[in-house]
Each structure stands twice: as structure tokens, then as C-alpha cells.
DRENDO-1510 file (C-alpha; in Angstrom, 1 decimal, always signed):
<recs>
REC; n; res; u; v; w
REC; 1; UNK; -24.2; +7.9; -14.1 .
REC; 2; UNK; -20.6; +9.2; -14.2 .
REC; 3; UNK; -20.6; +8.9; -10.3 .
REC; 4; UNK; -21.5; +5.5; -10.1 .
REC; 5; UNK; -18.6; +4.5; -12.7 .
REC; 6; UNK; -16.3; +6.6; -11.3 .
REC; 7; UNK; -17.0; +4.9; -7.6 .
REC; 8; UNK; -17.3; +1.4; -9.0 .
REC; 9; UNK; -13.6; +2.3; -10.8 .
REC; 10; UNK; -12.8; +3.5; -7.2 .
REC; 11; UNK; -13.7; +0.2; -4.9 .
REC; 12; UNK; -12.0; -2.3; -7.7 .
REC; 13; UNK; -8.8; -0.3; -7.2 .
REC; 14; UNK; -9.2; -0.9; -3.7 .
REC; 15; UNK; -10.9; -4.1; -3.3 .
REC; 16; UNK; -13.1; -3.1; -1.1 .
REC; 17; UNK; -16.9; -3.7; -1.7 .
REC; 18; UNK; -20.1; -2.2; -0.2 .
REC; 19; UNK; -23.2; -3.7; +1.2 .
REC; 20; UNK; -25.8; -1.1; +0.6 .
REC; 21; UNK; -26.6; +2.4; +0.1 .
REC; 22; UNK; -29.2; +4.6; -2.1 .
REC; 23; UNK; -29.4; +6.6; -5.2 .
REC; 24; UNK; -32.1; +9.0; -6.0 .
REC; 25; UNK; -30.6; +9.7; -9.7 .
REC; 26; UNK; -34.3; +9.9; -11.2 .
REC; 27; UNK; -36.2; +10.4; -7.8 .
REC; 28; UNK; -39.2; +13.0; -8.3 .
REC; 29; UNK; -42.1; +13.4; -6.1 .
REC; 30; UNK; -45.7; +15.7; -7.5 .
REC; 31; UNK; -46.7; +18.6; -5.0 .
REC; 32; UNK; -50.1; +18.8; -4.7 .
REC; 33; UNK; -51.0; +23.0; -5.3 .
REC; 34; UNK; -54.2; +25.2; -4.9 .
REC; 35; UNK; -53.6; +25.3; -9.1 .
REC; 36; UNK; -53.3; +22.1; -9.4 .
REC; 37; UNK; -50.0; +19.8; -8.8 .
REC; 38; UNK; -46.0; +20.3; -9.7 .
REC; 39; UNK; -43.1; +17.6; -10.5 .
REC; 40; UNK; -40.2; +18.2; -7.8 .
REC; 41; UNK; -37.4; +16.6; -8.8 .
REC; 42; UNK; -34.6; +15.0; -6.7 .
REC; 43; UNK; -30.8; +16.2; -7.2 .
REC; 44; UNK; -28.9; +13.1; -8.5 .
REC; 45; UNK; -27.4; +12.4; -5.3 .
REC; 46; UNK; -25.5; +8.7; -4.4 .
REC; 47; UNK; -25.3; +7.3; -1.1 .
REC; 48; UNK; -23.3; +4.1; +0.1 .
REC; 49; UNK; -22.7; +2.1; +3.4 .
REC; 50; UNK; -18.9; +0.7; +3.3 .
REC; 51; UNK; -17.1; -1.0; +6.2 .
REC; 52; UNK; -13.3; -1.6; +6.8 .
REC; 53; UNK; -11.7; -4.3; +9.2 .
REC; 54; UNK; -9.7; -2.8; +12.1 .
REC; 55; UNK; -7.7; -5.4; +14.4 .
REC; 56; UNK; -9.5; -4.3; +17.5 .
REC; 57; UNK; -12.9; -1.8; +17.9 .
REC; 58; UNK; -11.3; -0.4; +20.9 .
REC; 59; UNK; -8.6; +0.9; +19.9 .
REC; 60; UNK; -10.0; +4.4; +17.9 .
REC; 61; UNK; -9.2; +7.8; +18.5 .
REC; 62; UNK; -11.3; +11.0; +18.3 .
REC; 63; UNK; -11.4; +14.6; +16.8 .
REC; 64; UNK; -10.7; +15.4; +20.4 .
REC; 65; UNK; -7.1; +16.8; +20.7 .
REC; 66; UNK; -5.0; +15.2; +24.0 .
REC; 67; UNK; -2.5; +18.3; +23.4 .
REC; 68; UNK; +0.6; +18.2; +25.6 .
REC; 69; UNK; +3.5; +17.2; +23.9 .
REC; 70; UNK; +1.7; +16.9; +20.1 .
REC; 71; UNK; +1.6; +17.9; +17.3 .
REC; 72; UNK; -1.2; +18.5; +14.3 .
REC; 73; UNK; -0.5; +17.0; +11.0 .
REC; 74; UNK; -2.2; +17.5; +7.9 .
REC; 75; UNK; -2.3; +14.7; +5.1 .
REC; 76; UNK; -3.8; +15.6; +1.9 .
REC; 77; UNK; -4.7; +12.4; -0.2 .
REC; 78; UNK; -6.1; +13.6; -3.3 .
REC; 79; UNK; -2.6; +12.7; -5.3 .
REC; 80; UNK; -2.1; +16.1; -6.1 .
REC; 81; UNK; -1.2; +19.3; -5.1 .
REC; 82; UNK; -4.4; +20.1; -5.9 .
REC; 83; UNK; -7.1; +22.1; -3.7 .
REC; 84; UNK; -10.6; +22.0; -6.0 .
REC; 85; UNK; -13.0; +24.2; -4.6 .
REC; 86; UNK; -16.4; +23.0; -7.1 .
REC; 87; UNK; -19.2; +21.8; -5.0 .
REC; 88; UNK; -18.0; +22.5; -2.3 .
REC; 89; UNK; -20.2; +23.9; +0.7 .
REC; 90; UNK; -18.6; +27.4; +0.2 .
REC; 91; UNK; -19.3; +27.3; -3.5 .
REC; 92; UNK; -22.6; +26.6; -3.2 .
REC; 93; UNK; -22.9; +29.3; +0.0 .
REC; 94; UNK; -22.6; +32.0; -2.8 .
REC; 95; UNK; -24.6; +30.1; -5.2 .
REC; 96; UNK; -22.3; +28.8; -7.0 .
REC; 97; UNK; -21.2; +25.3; -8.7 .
REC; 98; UNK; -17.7; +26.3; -9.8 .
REC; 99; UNK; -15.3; +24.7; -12.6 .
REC; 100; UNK; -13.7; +21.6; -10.7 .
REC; 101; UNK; -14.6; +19.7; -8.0 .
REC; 102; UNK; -12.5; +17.2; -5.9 .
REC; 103; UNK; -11.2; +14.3; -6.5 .
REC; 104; UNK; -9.6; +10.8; -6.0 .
REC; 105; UNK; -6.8; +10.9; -8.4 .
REC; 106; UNK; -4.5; +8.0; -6.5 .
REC; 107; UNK; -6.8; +5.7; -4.9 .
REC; 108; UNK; -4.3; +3.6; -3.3 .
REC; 109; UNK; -3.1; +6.7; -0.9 .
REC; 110; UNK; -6.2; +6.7; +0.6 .
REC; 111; UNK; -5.5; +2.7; +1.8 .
REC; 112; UNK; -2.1; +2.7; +2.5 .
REC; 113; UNK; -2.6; +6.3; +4.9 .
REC; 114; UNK; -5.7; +4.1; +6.3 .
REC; 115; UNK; -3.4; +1.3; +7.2 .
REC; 116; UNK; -0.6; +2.9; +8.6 .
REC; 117; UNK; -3.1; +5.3; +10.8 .
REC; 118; UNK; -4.5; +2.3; +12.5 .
REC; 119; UNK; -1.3; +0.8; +13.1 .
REC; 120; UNK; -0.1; +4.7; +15.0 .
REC; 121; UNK; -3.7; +4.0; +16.6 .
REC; 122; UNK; -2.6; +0.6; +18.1 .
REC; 123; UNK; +0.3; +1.8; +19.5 .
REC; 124; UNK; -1.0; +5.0; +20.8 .
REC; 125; UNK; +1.4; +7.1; +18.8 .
REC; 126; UNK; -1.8; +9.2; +16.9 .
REC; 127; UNK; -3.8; +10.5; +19.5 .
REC; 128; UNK; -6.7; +12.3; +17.7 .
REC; 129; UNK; -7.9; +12.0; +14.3 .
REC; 130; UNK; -10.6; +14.0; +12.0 .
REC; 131; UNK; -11.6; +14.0; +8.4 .
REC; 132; UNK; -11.6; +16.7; +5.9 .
REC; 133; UNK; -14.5; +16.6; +4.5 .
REC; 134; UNK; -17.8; +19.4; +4.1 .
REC; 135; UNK; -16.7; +22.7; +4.5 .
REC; 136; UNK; -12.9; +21.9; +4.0 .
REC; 137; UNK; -9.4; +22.3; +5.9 .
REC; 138; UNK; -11.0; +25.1; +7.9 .
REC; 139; UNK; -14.1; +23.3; +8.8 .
REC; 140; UNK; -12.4; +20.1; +9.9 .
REC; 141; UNK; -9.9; +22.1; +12.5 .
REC; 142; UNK; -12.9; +23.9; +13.8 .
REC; 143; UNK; -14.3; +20.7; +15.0 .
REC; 144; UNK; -11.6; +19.7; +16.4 .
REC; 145; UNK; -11.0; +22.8; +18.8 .
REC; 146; UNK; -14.7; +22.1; +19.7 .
REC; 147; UNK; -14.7; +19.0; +20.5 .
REC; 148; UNK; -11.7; +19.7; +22.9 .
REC; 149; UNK; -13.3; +23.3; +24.0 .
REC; 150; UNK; -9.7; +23.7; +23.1 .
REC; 151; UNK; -7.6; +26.8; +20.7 .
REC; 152; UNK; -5.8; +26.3; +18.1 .
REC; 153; UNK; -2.8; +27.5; +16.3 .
REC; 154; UNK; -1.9; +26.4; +12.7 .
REC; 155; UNK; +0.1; +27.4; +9.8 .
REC; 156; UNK; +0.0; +25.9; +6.7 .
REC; 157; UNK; +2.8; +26.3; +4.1 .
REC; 158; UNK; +1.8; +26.3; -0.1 .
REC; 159; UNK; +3.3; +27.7; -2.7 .
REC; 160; UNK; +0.7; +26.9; -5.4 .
REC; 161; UNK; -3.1; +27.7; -3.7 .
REC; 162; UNK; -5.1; +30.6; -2.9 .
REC; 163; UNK; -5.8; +30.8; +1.0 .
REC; 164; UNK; -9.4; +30.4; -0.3 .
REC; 165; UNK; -8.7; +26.9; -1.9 .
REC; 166; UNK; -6.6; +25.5; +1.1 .
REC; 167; UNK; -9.2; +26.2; +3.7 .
REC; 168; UNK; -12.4; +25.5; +1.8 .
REC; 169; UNK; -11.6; +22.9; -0.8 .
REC; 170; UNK; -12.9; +19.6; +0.5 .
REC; 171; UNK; -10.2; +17.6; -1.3 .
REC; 172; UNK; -9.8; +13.9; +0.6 .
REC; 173; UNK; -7.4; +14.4; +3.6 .
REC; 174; UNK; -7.1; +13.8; +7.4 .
REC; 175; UNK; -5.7; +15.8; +10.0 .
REC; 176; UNK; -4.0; +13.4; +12.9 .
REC; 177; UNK; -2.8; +14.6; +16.1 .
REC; 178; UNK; +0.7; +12.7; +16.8 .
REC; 179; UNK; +3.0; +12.6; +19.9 .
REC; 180; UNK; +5.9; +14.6; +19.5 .
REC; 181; UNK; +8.7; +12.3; +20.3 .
REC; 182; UNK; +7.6; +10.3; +16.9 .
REC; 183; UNK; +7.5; +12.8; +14.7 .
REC; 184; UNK; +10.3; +12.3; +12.7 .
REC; 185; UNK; +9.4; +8.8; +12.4 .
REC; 186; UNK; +5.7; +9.8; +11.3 .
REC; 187; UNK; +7.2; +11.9; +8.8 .
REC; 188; UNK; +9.2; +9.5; +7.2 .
REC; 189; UNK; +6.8; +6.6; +7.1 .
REC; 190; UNK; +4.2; +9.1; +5.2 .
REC; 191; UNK; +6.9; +9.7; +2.7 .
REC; 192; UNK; +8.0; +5.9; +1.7 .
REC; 193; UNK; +4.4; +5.1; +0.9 .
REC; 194; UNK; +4.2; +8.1; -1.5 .
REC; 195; UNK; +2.0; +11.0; +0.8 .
REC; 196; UNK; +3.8; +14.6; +1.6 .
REC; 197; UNK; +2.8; +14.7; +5.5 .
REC; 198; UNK; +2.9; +18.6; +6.9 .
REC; 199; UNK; +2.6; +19.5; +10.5 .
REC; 200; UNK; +0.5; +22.3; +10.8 .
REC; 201; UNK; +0.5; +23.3; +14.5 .
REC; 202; UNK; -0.9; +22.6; +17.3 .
REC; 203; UNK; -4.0; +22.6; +20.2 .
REC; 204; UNK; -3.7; +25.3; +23.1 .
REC; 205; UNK; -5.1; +23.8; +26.2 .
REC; 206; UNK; -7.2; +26.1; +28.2 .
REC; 207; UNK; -7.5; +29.0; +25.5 .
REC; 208; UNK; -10.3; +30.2; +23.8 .
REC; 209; UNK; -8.0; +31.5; +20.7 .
REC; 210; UNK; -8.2; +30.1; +17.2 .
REC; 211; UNK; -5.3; +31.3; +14.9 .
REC; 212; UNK; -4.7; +30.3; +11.5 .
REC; 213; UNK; -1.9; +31.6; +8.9 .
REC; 214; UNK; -0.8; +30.6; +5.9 .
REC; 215; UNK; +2.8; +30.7; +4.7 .
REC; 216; UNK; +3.9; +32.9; +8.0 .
REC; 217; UNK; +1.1; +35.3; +7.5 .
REC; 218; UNK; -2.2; +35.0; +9.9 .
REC; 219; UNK; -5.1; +35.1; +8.1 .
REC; 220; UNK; -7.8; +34.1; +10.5 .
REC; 221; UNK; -7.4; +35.1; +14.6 .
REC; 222; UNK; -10.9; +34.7; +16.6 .
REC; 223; UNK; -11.9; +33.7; +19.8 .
REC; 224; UNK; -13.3; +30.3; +19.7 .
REC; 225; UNK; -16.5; +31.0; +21.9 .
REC; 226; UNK; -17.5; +33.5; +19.4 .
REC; 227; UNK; -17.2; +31.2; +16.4 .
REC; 228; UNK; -19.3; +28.5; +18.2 .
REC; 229; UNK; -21.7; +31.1; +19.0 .
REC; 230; UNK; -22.7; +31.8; +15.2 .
REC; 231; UNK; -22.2; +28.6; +13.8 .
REC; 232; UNK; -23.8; +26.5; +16.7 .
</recs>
């Protein structure tokens, strides 16, 4: 129930509406057994269908990095500082639920970011685009070095969060790839409608490397081949 309140709360902030979706909040099916028969019963889950108007369907861009002359930016839009780990994919990898899970805390970043996105998109400043979402900051640069067949060489700068909580909270956020002429401008724009922008790093074209630090120390170095081999 709180999850329904709390995304109703979320749309009339926004003004945005949906036009369908699914709950199985008291769903429970009875398994037939040799013994006789047993009540499964569905986790409360919520799923919705939402739509957003963009100027022109053609104009999109993919997790697939275009690399020369870019750069990677990471936008966090939780409204925090904030990296939550609960319920998250690695949480529940170790069985676990954990003390806090993610969260919307400023709504209106999450509009304003989409807004200015599709107007980089129109103008063919952002060149790539992917969501953090399962499996966190890690997870969502992953895809994107696959989708390229592609390395990739970050380093992410926080003075408040554990390396496990940047890379594995699943916080809202995008990572865009921008040409590196408008950086600066990027930057700024980011700033003046109340989001802290940080580029992260960059794709290497034709190597199979993946490199990760945090604050100046490397904390993940792999080939990329052998991480697609385990997880693929």
C-alpha cells in the first residue's frame, strides 16, 4: 500500500499520469501436492506502463558508446548524496533485504534532467545514454561496454560512500555520453537546474579492458570478454 501512495505522491508532483500496469499485492495461487495442496503467495510487487512526449521518435540515443572525442557523465538524481543499497539485486544476492532502500527524494530532478537530455539529444550533443537501474552504477556501465564490445575506464570521486554503495546501490541516475567540446557547457546547465553532474571517464575503442577506481584508487581491472563470459 505504501508503494502505491508513495507513486501516486510521485506522478502528481510530476504531472504525469499512467495508462495501465498491474499489482499482485494479494496474488496467491494453491499448488496441487501428492499430500494434498499449498497456498503460494505472490510478493507484493507493482507494475506500471508510463509514457513521455519527445519532439521527434527519431531522434534517441543508445547505451552504445560513439567514443572519440567524449566523455562519460554520471548524474545521480535521487536528491541526495545518498547511495541506498536495500533491495537491491546485490542485497538480495546474499540473502539479504537491508535497512534502506532507494529513493525519489526530489521528484522534479528527475523531469528537469529528462528535459534537458532530450534537448542535448536533438542537437546531437549526448551521444549515448543508459539508466541506472538493477544491479546499480556497476551494472549500468557494464552494459554499456557491451553494447559497444567496447572498454571502459572510469573513476568516480565521493567522499561520503563505501565503494560497495556507489557501485551497487540502484539509486535513480543516468549515465550520458557527451561530446567533449560541450562539456563545460553540459556541466553548467546540470548545475542551474539543481543536479551535481560528474564525468566519470570514458569508452576505449578497440580494447577489451574494463577499469574502474574510485577516488584515484582502482578497484575493479578485468578483461571485458571474461566478464561477458560469466554473466552472459
Amino acid at each position: 500500500m505504501e508503494t502505491c501512495q508513495a507513486m501516486c505522491r510521485v506522478m502528481n508532483e510530476l504531472h504525469i499520469g499512467i495508462d495501465g500496469g498491474k499489482d499482485s499485492l494479494s496474488m496467491a495461487a494453491k499448488v496441487k501436492l501428492t499430500n494434498g495442496h499449498e497456498v503460494v503467495k505472490s510478493p507484493g510487487t507493482l507494475v506500471i506502463s508510463a509514457y513521455a512526449h519527445v519532439p521527434d521518435i527519431r531522434l534517441k540515443v543508445t547505451p552504445e558508446l560513439k567514443i572519440d572525442n567524449c566523455k562519460l557523465i554520471l548524474i545521480p538524481l535521487s536528491g541526495n548524496e545518498r547511495y541506498r543499497v536495500g533491495a537491491s539485486a546485490l542485497a538480495q544476492v546474499f540473502g539479504q533485504v537491508g535497512d534502506e532502500s532507494p529513493d525519489l527524494d526530489r521528484p522534479e530532478l528527475l523531469r528537469d534532467c529528462f528535459n534537458l537530455v532530450q534537448l542535448y539529444i536533438k542537437s546531437g550533443i549526448c551521444t549515448a545514454g543508459h539508466d541506472i537501474s538493477d544491479g546499480g552504477l556497476i551494472t549500468c556501465l557494464l552494459e554499456m561496454a557491451f553494447a559497444t564490445n567496447c572498454g571502459i575506464e572510469v573513476n568516480i570521486i565521493s567522499k561520503t560512500n563505501t565503494n560497495i554503495e556507489l557501485l551497487f546501490a540502484e539509486e535513480c541516475g543516468v549515465i550520458i555520453e557527451i561530446q567533449e567540446s560541450f562539456l563545460s557547457r553540459v556541466l553548467t546547465d546540470f548545475k542551474t537546474i539543481g543536479i551535481e553532474p560528474q564525468v566519470i571517464g570514458n569508452g576505449l575503442e578497440s580494447q577489451d579492458l574494463i577499469v574502474i577506481n574510485i577516488n584515484n584508487q582502482t578497484v575493479l581491472k578485468v578483461n571485458k570478454t571474461f566478464l561477458q563470459s560469466i554473466i552472459l
